[in-house]
Backbone bond lengths (Angstrom), bond angles and torsions (degrees), N, CA, C in turn:
res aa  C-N    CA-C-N  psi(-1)  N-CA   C-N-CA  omega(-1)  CA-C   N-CA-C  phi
1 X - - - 1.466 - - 1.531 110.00 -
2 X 1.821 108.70 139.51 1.616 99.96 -174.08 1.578 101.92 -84.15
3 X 1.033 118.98 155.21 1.003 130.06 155.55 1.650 140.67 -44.23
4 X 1.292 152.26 135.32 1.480 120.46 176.14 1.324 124.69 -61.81
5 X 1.454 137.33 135.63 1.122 142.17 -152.70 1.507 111.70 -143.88
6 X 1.354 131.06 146.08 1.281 140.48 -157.34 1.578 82.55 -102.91
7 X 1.367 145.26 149.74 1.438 139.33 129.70 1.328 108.62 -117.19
8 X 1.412 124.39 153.61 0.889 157.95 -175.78 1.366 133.63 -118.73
9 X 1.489 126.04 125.12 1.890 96.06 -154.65 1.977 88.47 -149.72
10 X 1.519 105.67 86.43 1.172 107.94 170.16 1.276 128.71 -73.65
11 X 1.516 100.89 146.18 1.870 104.10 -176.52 1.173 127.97 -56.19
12 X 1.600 123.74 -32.21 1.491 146.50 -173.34 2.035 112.16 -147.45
13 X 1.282 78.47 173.38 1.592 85.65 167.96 1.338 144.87 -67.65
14 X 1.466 100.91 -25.05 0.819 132.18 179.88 1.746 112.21 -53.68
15 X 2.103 92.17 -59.22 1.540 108.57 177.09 1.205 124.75 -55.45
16 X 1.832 100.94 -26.14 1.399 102.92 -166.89 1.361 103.98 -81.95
17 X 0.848 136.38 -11.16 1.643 131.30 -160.28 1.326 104.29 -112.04
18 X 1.339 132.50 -32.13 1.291 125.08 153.33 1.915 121.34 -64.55
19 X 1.312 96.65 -13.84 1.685 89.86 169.09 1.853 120.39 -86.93
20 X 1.722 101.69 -21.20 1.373 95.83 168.60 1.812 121.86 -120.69
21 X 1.795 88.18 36.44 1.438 95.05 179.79 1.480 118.72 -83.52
22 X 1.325 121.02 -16.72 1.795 121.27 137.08 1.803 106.31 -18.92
23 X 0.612 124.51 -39.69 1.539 131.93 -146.29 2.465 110.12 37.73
24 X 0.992 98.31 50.30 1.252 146.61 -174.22 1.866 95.23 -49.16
25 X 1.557 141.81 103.86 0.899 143.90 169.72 1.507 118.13 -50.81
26 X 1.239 113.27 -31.15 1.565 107.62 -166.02 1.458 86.05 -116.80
27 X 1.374 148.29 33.44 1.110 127.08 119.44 1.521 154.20 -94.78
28 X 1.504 146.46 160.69 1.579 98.98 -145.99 1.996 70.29 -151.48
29 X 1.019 88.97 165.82 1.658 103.67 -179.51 1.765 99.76 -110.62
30 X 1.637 104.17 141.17 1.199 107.07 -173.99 2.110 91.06 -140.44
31 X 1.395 92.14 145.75 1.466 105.40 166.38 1.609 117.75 -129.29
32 X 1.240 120.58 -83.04 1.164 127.98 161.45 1.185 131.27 -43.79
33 X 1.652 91.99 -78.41 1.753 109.24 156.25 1.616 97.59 118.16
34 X 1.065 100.17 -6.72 1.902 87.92 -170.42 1.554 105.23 -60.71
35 X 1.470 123.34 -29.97 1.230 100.31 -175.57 1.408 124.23 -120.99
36 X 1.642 96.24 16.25 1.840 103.00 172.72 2.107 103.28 -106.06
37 X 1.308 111.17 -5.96 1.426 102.73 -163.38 2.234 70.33 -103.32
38 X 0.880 147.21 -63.39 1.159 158.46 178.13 1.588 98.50 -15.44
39 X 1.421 87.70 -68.75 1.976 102.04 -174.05 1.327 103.88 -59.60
40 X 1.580 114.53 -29.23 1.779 100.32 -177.55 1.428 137.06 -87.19
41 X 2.231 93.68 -2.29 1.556 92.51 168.92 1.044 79.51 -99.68
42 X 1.222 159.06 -96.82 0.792 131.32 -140.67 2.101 144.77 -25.14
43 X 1.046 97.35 -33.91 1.473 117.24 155.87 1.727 103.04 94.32
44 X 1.684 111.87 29.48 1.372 109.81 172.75 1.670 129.33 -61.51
45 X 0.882 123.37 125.36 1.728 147.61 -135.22 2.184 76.48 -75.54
46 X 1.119 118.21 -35.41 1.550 105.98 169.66 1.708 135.88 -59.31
47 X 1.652 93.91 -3.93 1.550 106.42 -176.93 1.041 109.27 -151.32
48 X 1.670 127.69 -1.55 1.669 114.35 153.43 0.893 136.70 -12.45
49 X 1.561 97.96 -63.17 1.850 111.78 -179.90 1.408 139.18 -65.75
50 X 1.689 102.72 -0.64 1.183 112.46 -153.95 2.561 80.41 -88.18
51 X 1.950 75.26 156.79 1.668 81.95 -160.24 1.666 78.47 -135.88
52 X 1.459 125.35 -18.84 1.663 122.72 177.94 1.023 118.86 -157.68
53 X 1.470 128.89 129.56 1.416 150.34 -144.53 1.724 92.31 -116.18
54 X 1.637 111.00 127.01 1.750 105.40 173.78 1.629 104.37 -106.69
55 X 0.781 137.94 81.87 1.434 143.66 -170.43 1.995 130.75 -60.12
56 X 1.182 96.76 83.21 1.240 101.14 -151.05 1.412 117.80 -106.05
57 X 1.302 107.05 48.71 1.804 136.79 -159.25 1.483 101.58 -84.47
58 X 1.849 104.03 -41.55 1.328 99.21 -167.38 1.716 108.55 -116.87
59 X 1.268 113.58 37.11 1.469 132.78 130.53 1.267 134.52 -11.73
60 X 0.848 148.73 10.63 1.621 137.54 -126.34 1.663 119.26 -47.38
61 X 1.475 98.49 -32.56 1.613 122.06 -169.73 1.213 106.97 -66.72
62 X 1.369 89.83 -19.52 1.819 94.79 175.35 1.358 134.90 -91.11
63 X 1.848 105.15 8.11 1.236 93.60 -157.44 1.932 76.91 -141.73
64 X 1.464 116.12 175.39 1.018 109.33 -161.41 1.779 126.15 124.82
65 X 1.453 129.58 113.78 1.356 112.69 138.05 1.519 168.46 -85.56
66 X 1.030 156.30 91.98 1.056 134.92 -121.68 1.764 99.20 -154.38
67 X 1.801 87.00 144.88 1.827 97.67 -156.04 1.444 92.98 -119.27
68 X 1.718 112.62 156.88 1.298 121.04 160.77 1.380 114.94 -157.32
69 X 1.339 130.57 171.68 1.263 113.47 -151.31 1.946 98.88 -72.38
70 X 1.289 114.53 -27.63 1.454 92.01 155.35 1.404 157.27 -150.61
71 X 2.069 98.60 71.04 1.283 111.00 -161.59 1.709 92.90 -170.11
72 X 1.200 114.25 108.49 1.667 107.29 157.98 1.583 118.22 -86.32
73 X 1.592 100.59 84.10 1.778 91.63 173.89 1.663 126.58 -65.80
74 X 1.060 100.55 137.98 1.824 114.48 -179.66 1.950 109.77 -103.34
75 X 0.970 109.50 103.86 1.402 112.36 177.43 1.606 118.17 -44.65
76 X 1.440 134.75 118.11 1.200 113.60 -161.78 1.908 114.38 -69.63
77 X 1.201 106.30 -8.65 1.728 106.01 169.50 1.598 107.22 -90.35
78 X 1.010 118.29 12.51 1.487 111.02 -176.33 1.589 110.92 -83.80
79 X 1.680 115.93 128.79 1.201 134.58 -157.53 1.652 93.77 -72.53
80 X 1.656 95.51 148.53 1.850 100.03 161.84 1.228 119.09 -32.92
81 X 1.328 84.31 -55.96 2.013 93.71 -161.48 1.386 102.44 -76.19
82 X 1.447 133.18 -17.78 1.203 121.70 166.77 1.346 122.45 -59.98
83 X 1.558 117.56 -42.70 1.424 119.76 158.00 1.538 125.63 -62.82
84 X 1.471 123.30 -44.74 1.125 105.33 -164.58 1.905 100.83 -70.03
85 X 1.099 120.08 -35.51 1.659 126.16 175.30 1.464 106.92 -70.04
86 X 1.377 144.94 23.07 1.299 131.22 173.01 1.637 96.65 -100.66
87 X 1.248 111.90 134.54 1.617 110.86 162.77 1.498 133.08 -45.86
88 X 1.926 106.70 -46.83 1.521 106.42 165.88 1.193 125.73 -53.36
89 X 1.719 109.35 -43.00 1.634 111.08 -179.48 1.930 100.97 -50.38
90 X 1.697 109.00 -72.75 1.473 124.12 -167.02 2.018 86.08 -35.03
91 X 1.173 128.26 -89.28 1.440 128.17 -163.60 1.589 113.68 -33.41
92 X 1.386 114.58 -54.49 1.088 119.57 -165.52 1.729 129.90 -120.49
93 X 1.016 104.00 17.79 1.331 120.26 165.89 1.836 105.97 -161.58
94 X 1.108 126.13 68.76 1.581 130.02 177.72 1.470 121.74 -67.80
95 X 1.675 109.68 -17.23 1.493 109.80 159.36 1.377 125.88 -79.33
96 X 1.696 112.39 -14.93 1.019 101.75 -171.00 1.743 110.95 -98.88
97 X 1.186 88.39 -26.51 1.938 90.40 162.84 1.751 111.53 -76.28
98 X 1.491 112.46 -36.55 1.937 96.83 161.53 1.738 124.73 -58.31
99 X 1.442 108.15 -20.92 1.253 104.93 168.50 1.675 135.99 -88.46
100 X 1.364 104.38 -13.22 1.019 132.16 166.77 1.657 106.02 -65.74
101 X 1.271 102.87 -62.67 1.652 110.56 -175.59 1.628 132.40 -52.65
102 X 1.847 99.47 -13.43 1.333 125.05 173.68 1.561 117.68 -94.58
103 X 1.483 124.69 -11.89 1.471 121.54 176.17 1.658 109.21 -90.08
104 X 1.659 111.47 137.90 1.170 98.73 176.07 1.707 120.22 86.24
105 X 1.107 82.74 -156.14 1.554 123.05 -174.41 1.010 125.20 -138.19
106 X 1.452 141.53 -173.12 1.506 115.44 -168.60 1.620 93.42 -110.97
107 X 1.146 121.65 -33.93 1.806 114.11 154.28 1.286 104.62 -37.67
108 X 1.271 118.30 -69.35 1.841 122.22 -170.31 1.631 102.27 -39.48
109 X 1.573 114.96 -62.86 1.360 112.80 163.75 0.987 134.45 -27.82
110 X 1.948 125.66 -63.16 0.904 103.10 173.18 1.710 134.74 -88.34
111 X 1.182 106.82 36.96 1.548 100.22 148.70 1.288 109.37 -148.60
112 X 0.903 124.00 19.97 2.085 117.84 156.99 1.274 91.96 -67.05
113 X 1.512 108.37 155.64 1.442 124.68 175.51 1.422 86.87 -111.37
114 X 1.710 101.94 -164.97 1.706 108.78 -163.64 1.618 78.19 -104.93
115 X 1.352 118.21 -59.97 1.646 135.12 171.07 1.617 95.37 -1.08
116 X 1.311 84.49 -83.20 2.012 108.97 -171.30 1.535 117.94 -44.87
117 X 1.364 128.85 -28.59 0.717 166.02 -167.38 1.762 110.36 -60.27
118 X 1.353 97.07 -55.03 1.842 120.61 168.06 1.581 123.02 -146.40
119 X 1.621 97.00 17.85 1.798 104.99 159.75 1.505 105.34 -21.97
120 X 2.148 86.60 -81.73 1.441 116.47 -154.15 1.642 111.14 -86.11
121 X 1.855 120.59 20.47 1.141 132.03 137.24 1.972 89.88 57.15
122 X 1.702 95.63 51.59 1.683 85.73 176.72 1.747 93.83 -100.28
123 X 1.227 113.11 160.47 1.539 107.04 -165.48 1.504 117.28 -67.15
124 X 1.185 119.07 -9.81 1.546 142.35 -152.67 1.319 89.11 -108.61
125 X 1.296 135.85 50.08 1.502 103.61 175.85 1.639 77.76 -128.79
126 X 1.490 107.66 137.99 1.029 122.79 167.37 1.959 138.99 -35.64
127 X 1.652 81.87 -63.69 1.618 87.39 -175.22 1.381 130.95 -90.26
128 X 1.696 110.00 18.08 1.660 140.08 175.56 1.526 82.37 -53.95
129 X 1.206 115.99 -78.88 1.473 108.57 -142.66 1.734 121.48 -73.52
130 X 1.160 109.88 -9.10 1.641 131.77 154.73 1.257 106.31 -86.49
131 X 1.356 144.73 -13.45 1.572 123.56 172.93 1.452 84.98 -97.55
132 X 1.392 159.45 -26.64 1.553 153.61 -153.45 2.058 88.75 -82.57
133 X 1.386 90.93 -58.65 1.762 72.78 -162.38 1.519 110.60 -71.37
134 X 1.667 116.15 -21.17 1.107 119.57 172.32 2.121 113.88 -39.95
135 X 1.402 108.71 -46.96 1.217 124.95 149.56 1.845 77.21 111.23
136 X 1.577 111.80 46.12 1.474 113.66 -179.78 1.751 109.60 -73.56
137 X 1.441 92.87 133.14 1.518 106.52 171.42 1.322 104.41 -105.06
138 X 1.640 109.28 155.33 1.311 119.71 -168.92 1.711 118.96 -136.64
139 X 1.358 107.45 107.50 1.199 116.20 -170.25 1.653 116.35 -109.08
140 X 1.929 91.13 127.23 1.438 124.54 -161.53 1.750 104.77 -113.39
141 X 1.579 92.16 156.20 1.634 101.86 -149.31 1.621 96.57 -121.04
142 X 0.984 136.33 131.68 1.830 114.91 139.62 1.365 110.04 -130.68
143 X 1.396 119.69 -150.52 1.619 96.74 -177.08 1.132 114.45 -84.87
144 X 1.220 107.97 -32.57 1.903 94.80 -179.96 0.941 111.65 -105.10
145 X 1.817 141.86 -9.24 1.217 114.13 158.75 1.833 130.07 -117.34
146 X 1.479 109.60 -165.20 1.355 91.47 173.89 1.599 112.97 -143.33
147 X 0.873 134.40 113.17 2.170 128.25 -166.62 1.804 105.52 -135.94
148 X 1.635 82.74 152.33 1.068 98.63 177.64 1.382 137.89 -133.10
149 X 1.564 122.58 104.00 1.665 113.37 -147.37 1.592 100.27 -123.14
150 X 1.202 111.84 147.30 1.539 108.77 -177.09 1.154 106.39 -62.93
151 X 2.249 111.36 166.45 1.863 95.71 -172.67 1.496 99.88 -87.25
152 X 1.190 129.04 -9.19 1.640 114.50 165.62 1.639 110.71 -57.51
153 X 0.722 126.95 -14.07 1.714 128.67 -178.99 1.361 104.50 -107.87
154 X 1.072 125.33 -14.45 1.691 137.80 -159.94 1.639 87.40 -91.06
155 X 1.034 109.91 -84.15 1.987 120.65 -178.85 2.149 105.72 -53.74
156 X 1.403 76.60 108.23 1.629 79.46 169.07 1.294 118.99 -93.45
157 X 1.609 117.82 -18.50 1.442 99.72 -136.17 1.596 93.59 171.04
158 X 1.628 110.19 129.15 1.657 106.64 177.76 1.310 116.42 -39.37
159 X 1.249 121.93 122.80 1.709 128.58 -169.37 1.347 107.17 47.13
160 X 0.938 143.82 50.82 1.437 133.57 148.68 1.899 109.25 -143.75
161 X 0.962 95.19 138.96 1.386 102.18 -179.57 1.881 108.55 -114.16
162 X 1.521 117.00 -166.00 1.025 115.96 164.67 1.669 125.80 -101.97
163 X 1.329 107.26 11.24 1.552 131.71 167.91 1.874 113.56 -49.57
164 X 0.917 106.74 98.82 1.949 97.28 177.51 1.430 90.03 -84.06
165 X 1.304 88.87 -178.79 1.785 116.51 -164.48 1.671 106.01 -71.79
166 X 1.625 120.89 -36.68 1.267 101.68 -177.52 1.404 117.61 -106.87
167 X 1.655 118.32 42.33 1.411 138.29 -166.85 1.205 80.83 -114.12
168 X 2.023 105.71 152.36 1.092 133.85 156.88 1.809 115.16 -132.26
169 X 1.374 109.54 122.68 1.382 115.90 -179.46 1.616 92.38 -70.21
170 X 1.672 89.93 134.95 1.625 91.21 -171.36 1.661 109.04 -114.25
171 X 1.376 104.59 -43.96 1.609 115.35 173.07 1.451 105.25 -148.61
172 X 1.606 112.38 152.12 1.320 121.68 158.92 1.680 116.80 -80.40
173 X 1.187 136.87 135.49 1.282 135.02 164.88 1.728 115.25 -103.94
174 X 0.984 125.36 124.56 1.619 127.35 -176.46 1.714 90.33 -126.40
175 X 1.501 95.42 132.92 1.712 109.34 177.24 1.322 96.80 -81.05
176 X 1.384 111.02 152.45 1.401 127.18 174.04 1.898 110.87 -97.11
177 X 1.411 87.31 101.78 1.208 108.98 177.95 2.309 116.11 -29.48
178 X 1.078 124.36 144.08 1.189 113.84 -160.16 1.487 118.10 -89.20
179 X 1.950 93.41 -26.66 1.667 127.93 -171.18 1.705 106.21 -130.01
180 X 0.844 100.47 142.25 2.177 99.14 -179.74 1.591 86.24 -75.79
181 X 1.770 77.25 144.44 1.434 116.14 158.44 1.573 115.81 -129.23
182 X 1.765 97.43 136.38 0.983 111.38 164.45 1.716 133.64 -83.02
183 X 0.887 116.31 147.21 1.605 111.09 -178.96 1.504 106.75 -178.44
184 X 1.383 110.94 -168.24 1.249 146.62 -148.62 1.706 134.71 -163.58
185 X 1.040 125.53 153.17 1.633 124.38 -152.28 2.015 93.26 -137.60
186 X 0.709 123.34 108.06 1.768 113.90 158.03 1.259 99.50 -104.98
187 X 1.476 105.61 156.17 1.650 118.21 167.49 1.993 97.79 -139.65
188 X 1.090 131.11 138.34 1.714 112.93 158.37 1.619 96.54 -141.54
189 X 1.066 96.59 138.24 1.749 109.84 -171.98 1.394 90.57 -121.42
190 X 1.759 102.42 -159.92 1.469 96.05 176.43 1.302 117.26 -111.15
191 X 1.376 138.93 24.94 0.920 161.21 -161.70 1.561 123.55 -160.23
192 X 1.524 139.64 172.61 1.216 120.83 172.36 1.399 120.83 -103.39
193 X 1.337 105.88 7.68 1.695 120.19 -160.86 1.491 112.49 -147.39
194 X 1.384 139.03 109.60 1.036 121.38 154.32 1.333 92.11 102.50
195 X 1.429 150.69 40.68 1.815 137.20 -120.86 2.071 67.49 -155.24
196 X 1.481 82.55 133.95 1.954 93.19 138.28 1.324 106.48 -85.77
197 X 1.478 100.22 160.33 1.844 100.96 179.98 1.452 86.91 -97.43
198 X 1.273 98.37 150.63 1.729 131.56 164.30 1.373 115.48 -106.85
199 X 1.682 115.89 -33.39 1.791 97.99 157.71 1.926 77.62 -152.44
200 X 1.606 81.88 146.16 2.118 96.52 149.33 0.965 101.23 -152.02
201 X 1.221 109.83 146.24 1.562 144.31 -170.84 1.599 104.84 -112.95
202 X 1.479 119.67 162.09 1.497 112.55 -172.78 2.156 88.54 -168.16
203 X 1.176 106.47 134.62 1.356 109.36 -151.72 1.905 107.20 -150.71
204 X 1.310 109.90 103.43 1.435 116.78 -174.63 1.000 113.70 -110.68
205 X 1.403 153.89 130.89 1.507 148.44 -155.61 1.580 107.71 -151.54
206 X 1.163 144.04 138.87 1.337 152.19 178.50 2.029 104.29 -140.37
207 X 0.968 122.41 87.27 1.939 130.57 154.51 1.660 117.21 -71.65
208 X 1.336 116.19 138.95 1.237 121.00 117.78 1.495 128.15 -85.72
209 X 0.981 98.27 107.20 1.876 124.63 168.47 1.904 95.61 68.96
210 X 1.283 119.25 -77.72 1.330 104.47 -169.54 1.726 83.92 -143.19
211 X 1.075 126.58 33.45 1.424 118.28 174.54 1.706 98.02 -134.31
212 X 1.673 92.89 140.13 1.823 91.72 -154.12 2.055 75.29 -100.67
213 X 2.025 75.88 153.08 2.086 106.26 -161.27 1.796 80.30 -95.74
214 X 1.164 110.75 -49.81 1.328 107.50 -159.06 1.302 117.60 -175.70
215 X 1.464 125.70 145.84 1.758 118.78 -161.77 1.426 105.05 -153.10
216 X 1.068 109.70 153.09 1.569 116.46 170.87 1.060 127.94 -152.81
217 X 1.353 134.45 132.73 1.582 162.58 -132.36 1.213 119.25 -149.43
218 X 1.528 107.03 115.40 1.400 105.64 -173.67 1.625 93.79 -144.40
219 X 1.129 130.37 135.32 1.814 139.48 153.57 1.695 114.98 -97.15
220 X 1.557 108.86 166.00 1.249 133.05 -170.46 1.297 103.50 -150.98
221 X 1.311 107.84 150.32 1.616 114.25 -176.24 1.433 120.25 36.40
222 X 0.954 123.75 0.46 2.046 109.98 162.18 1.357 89.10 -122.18
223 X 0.791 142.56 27.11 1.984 145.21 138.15 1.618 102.80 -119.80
224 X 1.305 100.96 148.61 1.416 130.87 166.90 1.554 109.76 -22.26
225 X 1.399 93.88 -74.16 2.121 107.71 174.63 1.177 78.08 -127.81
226 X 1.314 102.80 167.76 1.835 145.13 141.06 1.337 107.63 -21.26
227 X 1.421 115.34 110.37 1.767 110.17 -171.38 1.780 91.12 -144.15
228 X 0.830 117.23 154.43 1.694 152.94 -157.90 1.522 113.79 -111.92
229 X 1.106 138.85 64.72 1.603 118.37 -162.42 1.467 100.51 -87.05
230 X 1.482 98.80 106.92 1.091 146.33 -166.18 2.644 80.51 -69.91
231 X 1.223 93.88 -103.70 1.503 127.73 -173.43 2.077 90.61 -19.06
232 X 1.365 115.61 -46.87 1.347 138.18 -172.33 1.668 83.10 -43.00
233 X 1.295 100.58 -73.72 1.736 118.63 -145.35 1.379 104.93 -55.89
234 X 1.942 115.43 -57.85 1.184 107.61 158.44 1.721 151.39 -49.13
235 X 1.434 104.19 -12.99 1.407 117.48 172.50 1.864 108.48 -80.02
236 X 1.140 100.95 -20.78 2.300 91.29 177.98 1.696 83.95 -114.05
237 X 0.844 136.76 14.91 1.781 114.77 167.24 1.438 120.41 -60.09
238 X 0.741 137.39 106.82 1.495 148.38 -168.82 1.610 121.70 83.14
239 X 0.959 108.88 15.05 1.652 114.43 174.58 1.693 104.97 -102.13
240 X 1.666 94.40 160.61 1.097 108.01 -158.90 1.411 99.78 -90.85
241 X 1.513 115.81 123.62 1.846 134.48 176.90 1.457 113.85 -62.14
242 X 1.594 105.48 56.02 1.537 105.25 170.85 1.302 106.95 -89.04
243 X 1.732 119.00 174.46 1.221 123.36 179.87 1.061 124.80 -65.09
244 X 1.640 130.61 -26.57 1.197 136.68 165.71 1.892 129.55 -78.39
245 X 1.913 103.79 5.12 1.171 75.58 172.65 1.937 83.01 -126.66
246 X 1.625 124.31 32.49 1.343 112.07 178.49 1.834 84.22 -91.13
247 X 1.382 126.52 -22.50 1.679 134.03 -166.25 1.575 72.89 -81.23
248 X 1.113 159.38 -17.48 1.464 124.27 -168.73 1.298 116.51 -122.11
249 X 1.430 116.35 -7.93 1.342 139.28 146.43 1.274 132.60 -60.71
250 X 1.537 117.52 -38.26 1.545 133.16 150.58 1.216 124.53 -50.32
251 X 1.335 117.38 -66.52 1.289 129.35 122.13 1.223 134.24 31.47
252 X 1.379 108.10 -86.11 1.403 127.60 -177.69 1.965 113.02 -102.99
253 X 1.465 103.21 4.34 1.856 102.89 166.07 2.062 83.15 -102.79
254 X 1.063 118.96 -35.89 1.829 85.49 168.53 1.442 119.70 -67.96
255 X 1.229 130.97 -35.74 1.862 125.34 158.53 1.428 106.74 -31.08
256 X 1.271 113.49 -65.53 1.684 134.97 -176.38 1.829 113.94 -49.29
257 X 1.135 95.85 -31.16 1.678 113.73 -170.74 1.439 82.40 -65.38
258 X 1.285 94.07 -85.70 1.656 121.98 -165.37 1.679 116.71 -50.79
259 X 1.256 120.79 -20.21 1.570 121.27 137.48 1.063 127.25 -50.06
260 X 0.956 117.22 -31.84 1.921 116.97 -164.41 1.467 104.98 -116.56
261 X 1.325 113.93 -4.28 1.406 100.39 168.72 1.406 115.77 -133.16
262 X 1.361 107.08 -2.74 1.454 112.21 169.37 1.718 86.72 88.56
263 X 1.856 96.32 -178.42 1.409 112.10 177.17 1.414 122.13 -104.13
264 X 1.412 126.01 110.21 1.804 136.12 -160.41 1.443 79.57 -107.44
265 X 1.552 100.56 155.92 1.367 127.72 148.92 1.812 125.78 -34.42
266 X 1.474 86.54 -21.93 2.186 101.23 -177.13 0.918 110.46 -118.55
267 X 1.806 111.95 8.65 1.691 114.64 158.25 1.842 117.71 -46.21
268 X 1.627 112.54 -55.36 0.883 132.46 -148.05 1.686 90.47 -53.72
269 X 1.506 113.51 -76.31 1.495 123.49 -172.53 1.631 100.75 -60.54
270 X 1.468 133.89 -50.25 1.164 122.58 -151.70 1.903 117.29 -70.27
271 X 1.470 95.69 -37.43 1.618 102.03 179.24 1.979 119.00 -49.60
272 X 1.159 100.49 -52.33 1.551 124.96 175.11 1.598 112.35 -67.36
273 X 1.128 125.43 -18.60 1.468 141.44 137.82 1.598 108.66 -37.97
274 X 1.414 95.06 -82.42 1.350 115.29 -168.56 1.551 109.89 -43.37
275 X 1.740 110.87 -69.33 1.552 101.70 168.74 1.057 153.73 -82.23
276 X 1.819 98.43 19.67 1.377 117.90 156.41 1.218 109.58 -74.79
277 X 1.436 117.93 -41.67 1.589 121.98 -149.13 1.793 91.20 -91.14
278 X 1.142 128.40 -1.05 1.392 120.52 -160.47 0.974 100.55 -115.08
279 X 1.273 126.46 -29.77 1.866 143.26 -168.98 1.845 82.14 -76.27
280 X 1.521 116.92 -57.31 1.617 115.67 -147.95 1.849 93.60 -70.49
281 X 1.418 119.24 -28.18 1.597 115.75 -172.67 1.600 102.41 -82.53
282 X 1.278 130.26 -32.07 1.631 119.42 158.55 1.676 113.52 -35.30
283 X 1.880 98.03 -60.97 1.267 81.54 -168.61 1.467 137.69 -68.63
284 X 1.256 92.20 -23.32 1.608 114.57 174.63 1.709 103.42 -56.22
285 X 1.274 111.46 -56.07 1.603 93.08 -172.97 1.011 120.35 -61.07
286 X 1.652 119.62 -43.33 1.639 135.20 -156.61 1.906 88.19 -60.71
287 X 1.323 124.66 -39.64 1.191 140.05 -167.62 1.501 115.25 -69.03
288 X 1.174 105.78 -11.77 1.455 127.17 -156.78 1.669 137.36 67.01
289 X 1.034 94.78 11.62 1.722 108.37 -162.74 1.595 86.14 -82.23
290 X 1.228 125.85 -13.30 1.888 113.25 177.44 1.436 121.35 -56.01
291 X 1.530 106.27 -178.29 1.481 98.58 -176.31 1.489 103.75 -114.87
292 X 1.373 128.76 127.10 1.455 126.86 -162.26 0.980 119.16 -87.08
């Protein structure tokens, strides 16, 4: 059972940021809601405290896509399904509308925001590891100021981000890549519908002929948060994408796994997952079967 709760439902941005410019503990920012009204029957010890909801759904400024030659901004209230159904996303970012297309339900869709999505930086959130290689920056609001830090710097820490209390995530910015990349999105839950993820993978690749230009690697849910292996990507940059070194690259993102998250009980099955499933999305792209 929720609790009684104050909401609050400002006209603009403006309102909203002067209502949580207290930077105020028991107040909490809500858009969508799937996963702050969720957390509050439920009675998760991360939103107990909350005593007032700022409701900022009907925002407009907040919601929205919009392209330029170099930045596709994403409104931070902008619905799943608003992204995965926009044409720029489908053309020019296709992992990030395939990842979209895997959270939920299509109710769930339409009101998750993208914002909400990796606010509360829970490890399970789908589209972390497609906004990391995307190389998405994330721009935060309060009243008097305005910054902008990439979301690898943004996510500190299971549920905690670098968001203070009287900040509002306002838009995502993703640079527009200069050269196509190919890649790919996995998600496997335990189910095909409606599933927390247990691992996703997210995978961008650019070759000349059989020698890789440049790549990027990012996981979800079989790490802590959404992490980027940064050190990974630079070790095959300019080597040649034979079969024996995509087996040693697989390989070596389960070393990488298992660094960053230490050794769980779901190490055993989950790692060998991973560099099965990571070895088989190399080949698929190098092959062309990726999504561009």
């Amino acid at each position: 059972m929720i609790h009684p709760l104050e909401i609050l439902l400002p006209k603009d941005l403006k309102e909203a940021l002067a209502l949580i410019a207290g930077g105020n503990a028991d107040t909490h920012i809500i858009a969508g809601g799937t996963d702050v009204v969720t957390g509050l029957g439920q009675g998760l010890n991360r939103f107990k405290n909350i005593k007032t909801l700022v409701d900022i759904n009907k925002i407009e400024s907040l919601k929205g896509i919009r392209s330029s030659d170099k930045f596709i901004s994403i409104g931070a209230a902008e619905t799943l399904t608003g992204i995965l159904e926009n044409p720029t996303v489908k053309k020019e970012l296709p992992l990030l509308a395939k990842s979209c297309s895997t959270i939920g339900s299509v109710q769930i869709r339409n009101r998750a925001t993208i914002a909400g999505n990796f606010v509360n930086n829970a490890p399970c959130a789908d589209t972390v590891p497609v906004l990391l290689v995307y190389d998405a920056r994330i721009v935060i609001e309060s009243l008097n100021s305005k910054r902008e830090i990439g979301l690898n710097e943004f996510l500190s820490a299971p549920y905690k981000t670098q968001l203070k209390k009287n900040e509002i995530v306002t838009s995502i910015n993703i640079p527009v890549a200069p050269i196509k990349y190919a890649g790919d999105f996995y998600k496997l839950g335990r189910r095909r519908a409606l599933a927390i993820s247990r691992i996703t993978l997210a995978l961008l690749l650019t070759m000349n002929g059989k020698t890789i230009n440049d790549i990027r690697i990012a996981s979800g849910a079989v790490t802590p948060i959404g992490k980027r292996f940064y050190e990974l990507e630079k070790s095959v940059i300019g080597k040649t994408a034979d079969d024996s070194m995509l087996k040693q690259l697989s390989i070596d993102l389960g070393k990488s796994i298992l660094d960053a998250a230490g050794l769980r009980w779901s190490s055993e099955y989950k790692l060998p997952v991973v560099q099965q499933v990571f070895y088989q999305m190399l080949n698929q792209i190098i092959s062309g079967k990726g999504d561009k």
